[in-house]
C-alpha positions in Angstrom: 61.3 27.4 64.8 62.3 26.7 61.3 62.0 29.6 58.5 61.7 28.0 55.3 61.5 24.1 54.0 65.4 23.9 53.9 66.3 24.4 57.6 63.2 22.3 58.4 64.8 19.4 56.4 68.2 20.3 58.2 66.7 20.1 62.0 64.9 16.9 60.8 67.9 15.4 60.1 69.9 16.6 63.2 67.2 14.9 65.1 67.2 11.5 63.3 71.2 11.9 63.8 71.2 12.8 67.2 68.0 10.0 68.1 70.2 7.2 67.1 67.4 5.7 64.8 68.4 2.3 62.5 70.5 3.8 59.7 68.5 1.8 56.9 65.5 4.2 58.0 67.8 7.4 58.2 69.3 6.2 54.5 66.2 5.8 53.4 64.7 9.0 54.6 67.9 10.9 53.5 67.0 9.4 50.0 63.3 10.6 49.9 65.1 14.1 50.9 66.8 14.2 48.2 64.5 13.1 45.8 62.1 16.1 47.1 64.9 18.6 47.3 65.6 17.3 43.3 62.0 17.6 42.1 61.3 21.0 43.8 64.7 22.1 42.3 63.8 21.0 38.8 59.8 23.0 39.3 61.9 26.3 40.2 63.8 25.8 37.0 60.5 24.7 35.4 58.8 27.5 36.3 61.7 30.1 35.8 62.2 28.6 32.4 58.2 28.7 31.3 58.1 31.9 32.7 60.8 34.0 30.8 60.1 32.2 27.8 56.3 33.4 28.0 57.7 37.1 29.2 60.1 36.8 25.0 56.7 35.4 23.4 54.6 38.9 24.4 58.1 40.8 23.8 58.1 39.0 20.4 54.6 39.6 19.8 54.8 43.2 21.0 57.2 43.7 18.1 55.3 42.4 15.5 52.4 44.2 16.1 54.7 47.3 16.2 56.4 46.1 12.9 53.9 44.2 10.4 55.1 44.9 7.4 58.4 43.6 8.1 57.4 40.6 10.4 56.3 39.0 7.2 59.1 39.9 5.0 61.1 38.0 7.3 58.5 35.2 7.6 58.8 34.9 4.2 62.3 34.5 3.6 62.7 32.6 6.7 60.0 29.9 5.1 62.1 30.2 1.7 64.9 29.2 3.3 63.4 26.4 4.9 61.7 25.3 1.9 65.2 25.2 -0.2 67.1 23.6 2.2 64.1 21.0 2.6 64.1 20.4 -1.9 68.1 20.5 -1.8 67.9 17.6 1.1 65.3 15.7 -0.7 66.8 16.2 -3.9 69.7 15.1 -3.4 71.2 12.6 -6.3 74.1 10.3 -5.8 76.3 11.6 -9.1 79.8 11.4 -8.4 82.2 14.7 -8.7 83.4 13.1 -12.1 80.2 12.5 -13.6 79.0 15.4 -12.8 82.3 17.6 -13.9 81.8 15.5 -17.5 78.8 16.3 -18.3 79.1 20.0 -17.5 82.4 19.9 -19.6 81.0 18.6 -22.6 77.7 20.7 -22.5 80.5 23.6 -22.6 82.3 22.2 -25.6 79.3 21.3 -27.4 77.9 24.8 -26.6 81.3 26.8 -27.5 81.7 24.9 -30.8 77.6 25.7 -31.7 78.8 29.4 -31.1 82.1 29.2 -32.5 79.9 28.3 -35.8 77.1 30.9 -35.3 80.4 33.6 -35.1 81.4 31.7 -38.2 78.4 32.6 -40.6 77.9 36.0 -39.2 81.4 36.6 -40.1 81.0 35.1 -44.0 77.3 37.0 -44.0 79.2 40.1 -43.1 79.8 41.8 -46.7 76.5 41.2 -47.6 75.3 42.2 -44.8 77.5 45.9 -45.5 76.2 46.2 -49.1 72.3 45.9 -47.8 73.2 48.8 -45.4 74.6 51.2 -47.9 71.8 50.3 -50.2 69.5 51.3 -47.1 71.2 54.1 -46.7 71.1 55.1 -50.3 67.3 54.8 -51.0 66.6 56.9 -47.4 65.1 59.5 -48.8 62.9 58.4 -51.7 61.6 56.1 -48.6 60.8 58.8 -47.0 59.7 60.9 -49.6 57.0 57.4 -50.3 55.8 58.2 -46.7 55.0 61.7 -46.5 52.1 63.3 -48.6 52.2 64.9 -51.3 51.7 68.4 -50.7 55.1 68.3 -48.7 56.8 66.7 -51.3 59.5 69.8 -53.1 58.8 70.7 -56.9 
């Protein structure tokens, strides 16, 4: 007596074999075998498949709850991420490497000569700038001396 579905299938063919039965119905059963043996195969890996995958989802979830905190940090930076991949995909403008290196080029020339300028007059406002501070300096203590009151003041 058979033990499991495979040797049953085996024995059944043995008999058809050994009965001498038209081959188109053999060919044909052989075929619906194989079909069966296919589909149960592809349920085992179904089911293996559905099963681990629920076993990682409580493991998953078994580590969030452990970790909150965390979890959402990396929720949030994993969403971020997505989100500026996503813009730079959608963004995406057809300027060629050229264009693109001549505009930046001349925004830097125009920029370097407007500060080249602005070094320019600070450097020609610079002995003025020296003679206010050693007037400053100078009238420090009579500034002071305005701000304090008057029974501090010396005689």
């Amino acid at each position: 007596m058979p033990t499991n579905r495979r040797e049953e299938l085996r024995e059944r063919r043995m008999e058809r074999q050994n009965g001498g039965s038209n081959p188109e119905s053999s060919m044909s059963q052989n075929l619906r075998e194989g079909w069966e043996t296919a589909g149960r195969r592809m349920h085992e890996g179904y089911d293996s498949a559905r099963h681990e995958m629920e076993r990682r989802y409580r493991e998953a979830e078994g580590v969030m709850a452990r970790n909150p905190a965390p979890s959402v940090l990396i929720a949030l930076g994993a969403g971020f991420g997505l989100g500026l991949v996503i813009t730079t995909m959608l963004n995406h403008s057809e300027e060629s490497w050229s264009d693109w290196s001549e505009r930046r080029t001349n925004d830097g020339m125009r920029m370097a000569r407007r500060s080249m300028g602005q070094a320019q007059d600070a450097m020609n406002h610079l002995p003025g700038a020296f003679h206010s501070l050693a007037d400053s300096i100078r009238n420090l203590p009579s500034a002071i001396a305005s701000h304090l009151p008057s029974a501090m003041m010396r005689r």
